[in-house]
FIKOLZA-1660 file (N, C-alpha, C; in steps of 0.1 Angstrom, whole numbers, plus 5000, padded with zeros to 4 digits):
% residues 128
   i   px   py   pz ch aa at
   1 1015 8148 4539  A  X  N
   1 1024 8137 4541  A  X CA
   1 1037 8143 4547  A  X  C
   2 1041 8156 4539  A  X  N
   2 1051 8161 4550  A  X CA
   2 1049 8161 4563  A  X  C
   3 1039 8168 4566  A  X  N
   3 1037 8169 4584  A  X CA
   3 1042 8158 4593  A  X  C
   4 1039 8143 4583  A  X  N
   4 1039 8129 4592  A  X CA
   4 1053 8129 4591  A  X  C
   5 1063 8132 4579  A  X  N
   5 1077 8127 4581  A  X CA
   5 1083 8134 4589  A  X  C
   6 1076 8153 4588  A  X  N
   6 1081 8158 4599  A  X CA
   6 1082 8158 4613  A  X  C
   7 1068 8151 4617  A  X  N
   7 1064 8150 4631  A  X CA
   7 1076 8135 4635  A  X  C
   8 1073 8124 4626  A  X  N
   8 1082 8112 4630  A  X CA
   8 1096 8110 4631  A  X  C
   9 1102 8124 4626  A  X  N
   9 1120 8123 4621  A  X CA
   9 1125 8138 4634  A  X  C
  10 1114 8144 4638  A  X  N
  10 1119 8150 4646  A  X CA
  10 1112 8140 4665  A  X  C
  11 1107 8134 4661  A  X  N
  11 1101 8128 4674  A  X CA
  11 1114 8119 4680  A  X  C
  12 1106 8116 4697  A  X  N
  12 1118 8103 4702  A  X CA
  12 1121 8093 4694  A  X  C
  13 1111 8085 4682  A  X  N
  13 1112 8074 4674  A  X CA
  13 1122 8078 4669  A  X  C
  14 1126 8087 4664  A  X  N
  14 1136 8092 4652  A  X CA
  14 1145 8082 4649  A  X  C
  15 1153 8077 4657  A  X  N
  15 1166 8069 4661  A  X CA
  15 1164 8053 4654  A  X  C
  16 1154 8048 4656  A  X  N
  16 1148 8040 4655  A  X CA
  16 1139 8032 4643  A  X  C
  17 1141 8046 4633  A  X  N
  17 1129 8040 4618  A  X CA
  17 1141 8051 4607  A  X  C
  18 1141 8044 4597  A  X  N
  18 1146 8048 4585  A  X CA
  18 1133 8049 4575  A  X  C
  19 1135 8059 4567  A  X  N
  19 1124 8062 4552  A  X CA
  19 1129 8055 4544  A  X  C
  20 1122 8048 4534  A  X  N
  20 1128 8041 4521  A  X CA
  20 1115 8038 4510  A  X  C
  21 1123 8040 4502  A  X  N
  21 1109 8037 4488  A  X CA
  21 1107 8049 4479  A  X  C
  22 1094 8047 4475  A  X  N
  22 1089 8058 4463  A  X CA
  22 1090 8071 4466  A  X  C
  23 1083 8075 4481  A  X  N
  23 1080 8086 4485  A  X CA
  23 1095 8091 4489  A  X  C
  24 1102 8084 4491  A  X  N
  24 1115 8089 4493  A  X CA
  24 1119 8092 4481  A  X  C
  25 1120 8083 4470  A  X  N
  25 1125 8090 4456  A  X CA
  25 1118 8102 4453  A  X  C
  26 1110 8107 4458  A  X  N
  26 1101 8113 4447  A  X CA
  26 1109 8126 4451  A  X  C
  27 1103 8126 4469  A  X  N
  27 1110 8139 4481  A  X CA
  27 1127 8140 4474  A  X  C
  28 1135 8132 4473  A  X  N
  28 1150 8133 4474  A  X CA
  28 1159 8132 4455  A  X  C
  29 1153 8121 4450  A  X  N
  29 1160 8123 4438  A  X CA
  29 1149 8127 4425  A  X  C
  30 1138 8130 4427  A  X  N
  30 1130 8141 4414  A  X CA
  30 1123 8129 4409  A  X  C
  31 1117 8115 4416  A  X  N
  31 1113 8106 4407  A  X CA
  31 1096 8112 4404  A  X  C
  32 1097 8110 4389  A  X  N
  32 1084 8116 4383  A  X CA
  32 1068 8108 4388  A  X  C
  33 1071 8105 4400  A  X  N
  33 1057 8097 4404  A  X CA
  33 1053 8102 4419  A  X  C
  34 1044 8106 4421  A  X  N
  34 1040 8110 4435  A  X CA
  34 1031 8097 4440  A  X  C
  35 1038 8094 4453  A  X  N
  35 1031 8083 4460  A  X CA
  35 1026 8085 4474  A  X  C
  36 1017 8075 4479  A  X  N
  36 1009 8081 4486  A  X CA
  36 1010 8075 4499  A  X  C
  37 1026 8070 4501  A  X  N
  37 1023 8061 4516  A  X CA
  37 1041 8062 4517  A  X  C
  38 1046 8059 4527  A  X  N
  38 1053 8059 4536  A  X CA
  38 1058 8052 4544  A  X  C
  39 1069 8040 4536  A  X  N
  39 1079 8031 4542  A  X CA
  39 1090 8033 4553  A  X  C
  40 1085 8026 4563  A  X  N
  40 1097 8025 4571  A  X CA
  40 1103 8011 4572  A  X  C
  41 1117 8012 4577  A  X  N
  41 1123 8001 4584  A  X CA
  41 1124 8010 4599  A  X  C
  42 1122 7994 4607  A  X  N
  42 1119 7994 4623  A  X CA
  42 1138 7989 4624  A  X  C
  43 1148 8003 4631  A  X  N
  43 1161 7999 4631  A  X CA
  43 1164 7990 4644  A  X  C
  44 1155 7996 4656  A  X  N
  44 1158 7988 4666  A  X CA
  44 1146 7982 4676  A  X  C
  45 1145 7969 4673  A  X  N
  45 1135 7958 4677  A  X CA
  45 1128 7961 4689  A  X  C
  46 1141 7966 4702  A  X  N
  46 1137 7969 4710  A  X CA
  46 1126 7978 4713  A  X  C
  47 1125 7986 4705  A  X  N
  47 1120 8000 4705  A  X CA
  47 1103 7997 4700  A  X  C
  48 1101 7986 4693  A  X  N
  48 1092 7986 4680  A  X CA
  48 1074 7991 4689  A  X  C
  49 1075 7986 4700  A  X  N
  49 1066 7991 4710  A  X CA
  49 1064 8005 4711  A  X  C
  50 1074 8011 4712  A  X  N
  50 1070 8026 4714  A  X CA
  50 1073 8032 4698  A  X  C
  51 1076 8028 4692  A  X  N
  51 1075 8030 4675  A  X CA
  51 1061 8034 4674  A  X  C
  52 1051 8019 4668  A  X  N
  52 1041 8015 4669  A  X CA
  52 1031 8025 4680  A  X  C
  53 1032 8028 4688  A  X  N
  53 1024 8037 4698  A  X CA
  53 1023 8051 4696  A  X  C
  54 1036 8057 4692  A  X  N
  54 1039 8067 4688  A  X CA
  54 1032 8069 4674  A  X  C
  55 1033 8064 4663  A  X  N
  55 1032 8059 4652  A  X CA
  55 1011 8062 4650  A  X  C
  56 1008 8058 4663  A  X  N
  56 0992 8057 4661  A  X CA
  56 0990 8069 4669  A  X  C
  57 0995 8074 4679  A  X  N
  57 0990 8087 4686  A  X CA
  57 0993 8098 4673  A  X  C
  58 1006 8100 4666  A  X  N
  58 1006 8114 4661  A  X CA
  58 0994 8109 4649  A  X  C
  59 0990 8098 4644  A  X  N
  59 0976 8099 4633  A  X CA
  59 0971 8099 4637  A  X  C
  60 0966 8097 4650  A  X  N
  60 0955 8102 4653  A  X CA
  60 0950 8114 4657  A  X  C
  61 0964 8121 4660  A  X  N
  61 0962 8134 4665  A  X CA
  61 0961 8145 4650  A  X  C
  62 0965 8136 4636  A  X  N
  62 0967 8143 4622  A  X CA
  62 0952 8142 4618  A  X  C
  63 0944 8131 4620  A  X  N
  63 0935 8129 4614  A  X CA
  63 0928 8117 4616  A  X  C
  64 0923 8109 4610  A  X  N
  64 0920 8095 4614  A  X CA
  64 0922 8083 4606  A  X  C
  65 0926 8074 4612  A  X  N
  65 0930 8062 4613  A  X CA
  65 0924 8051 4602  A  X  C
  66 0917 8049 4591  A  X  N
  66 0908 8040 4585  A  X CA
  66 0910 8025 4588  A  X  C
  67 0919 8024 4591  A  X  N
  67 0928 8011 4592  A  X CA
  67 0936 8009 4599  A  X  C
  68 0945 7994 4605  A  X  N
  68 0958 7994 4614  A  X CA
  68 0956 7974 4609  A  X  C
  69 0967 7970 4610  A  X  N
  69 0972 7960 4602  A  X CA
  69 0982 7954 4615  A  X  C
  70 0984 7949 4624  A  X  N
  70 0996 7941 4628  A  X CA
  70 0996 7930 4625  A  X  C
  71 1011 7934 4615  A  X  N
  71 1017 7917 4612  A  X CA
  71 1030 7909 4619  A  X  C
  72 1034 7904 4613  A  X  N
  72 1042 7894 4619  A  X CA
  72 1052 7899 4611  A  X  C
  73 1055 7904 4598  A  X  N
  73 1068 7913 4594  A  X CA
  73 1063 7925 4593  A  X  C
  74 1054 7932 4594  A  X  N
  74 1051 7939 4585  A  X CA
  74 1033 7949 4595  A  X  C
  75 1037 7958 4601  A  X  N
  75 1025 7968 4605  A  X CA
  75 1021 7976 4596  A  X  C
  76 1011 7980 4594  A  X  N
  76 1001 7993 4582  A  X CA
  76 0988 8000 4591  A  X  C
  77 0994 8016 4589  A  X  N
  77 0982 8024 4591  A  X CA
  77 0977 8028 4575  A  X  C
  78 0964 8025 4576  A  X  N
  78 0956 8036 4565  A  X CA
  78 0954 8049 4569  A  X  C
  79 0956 8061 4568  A  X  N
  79 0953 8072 4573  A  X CA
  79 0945 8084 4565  A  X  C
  80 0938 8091 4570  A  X  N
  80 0936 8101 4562  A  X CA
  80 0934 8113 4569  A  X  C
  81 0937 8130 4567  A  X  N
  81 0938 8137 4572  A  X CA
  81 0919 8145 4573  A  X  C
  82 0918 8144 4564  A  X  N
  82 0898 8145 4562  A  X CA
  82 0893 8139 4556  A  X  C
  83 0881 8137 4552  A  X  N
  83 0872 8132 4546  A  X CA
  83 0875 8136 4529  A  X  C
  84 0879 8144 4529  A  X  N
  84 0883 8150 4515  A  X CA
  84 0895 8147 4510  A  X  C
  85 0905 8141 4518  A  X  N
  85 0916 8141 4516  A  X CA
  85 0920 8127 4512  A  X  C
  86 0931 8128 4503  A  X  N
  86 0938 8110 4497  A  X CA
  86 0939 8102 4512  A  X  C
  87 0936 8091 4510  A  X  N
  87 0943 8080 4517  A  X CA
  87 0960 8080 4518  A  X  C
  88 0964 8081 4531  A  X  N
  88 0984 8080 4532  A  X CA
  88 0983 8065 4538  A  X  C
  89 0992 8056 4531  A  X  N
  89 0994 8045 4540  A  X CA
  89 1009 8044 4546  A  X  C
  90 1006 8041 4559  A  X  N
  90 1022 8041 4570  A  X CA
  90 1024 8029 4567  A  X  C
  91 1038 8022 4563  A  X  N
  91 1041 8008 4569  A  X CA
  91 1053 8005 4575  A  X  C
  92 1052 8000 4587  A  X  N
  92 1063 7996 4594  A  X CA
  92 1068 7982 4594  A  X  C
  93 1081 7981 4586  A  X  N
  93 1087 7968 4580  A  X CA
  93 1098 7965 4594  A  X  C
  94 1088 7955 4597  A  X  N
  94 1102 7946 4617  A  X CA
  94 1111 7937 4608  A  X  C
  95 1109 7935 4595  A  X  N
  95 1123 7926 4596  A  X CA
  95 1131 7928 4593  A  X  C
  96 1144 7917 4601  A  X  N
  96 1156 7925 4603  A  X CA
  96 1164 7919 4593  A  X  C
  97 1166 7933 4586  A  X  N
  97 1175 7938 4571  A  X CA
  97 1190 7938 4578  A  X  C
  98 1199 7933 4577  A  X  N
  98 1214 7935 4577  A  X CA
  98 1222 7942 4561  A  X  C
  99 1215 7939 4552  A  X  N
  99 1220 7945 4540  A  X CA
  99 1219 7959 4532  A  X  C
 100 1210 7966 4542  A  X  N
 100 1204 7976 4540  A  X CA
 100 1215 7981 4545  A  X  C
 101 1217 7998 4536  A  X  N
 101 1226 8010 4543  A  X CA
 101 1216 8021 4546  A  X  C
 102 1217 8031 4552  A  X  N
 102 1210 8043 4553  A  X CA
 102 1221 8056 4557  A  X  C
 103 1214 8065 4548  A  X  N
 103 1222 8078 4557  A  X CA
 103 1210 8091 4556  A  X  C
 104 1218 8099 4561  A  X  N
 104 1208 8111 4563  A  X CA
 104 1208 8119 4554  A  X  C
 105 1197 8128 4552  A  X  N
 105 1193 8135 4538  A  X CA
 105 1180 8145 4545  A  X  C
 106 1181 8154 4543  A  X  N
 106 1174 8168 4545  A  X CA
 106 1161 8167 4537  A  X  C
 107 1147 8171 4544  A  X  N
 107 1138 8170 4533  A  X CA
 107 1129 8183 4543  A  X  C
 108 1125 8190 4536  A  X  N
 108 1119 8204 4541  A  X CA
 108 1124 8205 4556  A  X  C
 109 1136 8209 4554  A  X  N
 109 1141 8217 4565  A  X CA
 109 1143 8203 4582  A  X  C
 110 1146 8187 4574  A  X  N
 110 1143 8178 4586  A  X CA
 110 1155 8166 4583  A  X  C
 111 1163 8166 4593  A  X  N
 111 1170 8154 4592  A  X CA
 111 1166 8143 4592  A  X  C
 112 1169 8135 4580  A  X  N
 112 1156 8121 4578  A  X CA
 112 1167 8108 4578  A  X  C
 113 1167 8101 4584  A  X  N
 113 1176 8090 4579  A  X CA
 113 1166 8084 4569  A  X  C
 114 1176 8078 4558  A  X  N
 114 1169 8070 4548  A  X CA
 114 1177 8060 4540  A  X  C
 115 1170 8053 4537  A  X  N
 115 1175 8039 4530  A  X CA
 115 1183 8049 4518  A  X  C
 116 1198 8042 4515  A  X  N
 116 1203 8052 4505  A  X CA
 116 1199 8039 4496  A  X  C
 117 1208 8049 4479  A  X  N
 117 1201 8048 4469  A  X CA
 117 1212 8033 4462  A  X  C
 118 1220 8030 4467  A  X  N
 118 1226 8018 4466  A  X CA
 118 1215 8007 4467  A  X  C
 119 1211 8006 4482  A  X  N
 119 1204 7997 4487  A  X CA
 119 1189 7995 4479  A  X  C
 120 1185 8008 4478  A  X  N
 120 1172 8009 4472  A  X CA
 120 1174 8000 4457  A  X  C
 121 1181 8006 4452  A  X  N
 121 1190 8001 4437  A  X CA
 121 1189 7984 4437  A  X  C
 122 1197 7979 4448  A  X  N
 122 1201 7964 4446  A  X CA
 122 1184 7957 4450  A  X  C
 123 1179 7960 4461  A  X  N
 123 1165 7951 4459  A  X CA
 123 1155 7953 4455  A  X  C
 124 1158 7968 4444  A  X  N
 124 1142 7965 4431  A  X CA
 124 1152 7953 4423  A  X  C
 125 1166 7955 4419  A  X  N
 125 1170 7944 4407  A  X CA
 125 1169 7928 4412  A  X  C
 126 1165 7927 4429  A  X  N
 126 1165 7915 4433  A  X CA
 126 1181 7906 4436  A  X  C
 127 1188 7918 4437  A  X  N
 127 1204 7915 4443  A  X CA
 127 1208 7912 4455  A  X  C
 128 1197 7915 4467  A  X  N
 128 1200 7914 4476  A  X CA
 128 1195 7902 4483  A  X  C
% end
C-alpha cells in the first residue's frame, strides 16, 4: 500500500488528490486498526480525467485491477498486487467538499497532503 501512496504523492496527480481516513490514521496518528484501502478527495475537478487515468495506469502497472467503479460522486479501484496478496481498495471522492482542511504530513520519506485531523474529527461526529 505504501508503493501506491508513494507512486501517487510523488506523481503529476499530486496537486490534485488529498489522503483522508483510516489508512491515514493508522500511517500518521498510531490508530490501532490497519486498513486496506485508500481514500482520496479529487482537489481539482479540472484535473479528475488525468487523476482517474493515471490512477489506473500505475495499478496496473503494481498489479491487477479486480475491479473499477465510475460513479457520479464517487470512483473505486479494487486492486491487488498478486494472487496471494489482500485486496487494496482506491477511492476517488469528486465531490466538492469546501469544508474540508488539508495539510502536509510526511509518511515514509513522502510529502502527502492529507485531510487534517480537525476535519476528519468533525465528519465522523456528523458536524459538518
Amino acid at each position: 500500500m505504501i508503493r501506491i501512496l508513494h507512486w501517487l504523492f510523488t506523481s503529476e496527480i499530486s496537486p490534485y488528490i488529498a489522503f483522508k481516513w483510516g489508512t491515514l490514521a493508522y500511517f500518521c496518528y498510531d490508530l490501532d486498526r490497519y486498513s486496506t484501502d485508500i481514500d482520496l478527495d479529487l482537489l481539482d475537478h479540472n484535473h479528475e480525467e488525468q487523476v482517474m487515468d493515471s490512477i489506473t495506469t500505475l495499478l496496473s502497472r503494481l498489479g491487477e485491477i479486480k475491479n473499477y467503479t465510475r460513479g457520479a460522486d464517487l470512483h473505486r479501484w479494487v486492486f491487488r498486487y498478486n494472487l496471494q496478496s489482500t485486496n487494496i481498495k482506491v477511492e476517488l471522492n469528486k465531490r466538492k467538499v469546501t469544508y474540508n482542511h488539508y495539510e502536509i504530513k510526511t509518511i515514509q520519506w513522502v510529502e502527502i497532503q492529507t485531510m487534517d485531523t480537525s476535519s476528519m474529527v468533525t465528519i465522523n461526529l456528523g458536524l459538518d
